[in-house]
C-alpha positions, 0 to 999 in steps of 0.5 A, a space after each residue: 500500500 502506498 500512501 501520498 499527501 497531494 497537495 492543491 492549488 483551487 481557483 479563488 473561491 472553490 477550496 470547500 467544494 474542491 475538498 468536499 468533491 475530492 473527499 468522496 473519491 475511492 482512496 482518499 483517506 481524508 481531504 481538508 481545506 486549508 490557509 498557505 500556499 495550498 489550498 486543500 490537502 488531501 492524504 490519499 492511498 493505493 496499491 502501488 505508486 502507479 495506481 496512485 499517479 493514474 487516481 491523480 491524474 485520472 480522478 482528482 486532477 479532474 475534478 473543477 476548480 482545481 488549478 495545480 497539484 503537487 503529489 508528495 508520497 509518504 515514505 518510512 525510512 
């Protein structure tokens, strides 16, 4: 199991129905929006880092109002 915290930039306005929108999808573990640089984060999971690159490009990166994203994998050293 791989997990990753994706960092995301939303338009002005869009952070709450971003996290609300993402927070539903099948394998994230929880999605918060928040102040900073970033504007929602969200702590996601899958079975190897492959299907967790296609859930972000293929689910999360589509969903409206988001402007950028910055995948950051969790590692246990």
């Amino acid at each position: 199991m791989v997990q990753a915290y994706i960092l995301i930039q939303t338009e002005v306005g869009k952070a709450s129905t971003v996290a609300e929108t993402i927070g539903k999808l099948p394998g994230v573990i929880q999605a918060e929006d928040v102040t900073g640089p970033y504007d929602v984060i969200v702590r996601a999971q899958a079975d190897t880092v492959d299907d967790l690159g296609r859930m972000v490009v293929a689910k999360v990166q589509g969903v409206d109002g988001i402007t950028r994203t910055l995948t950051c994998p969790v590692v246990h050293l």
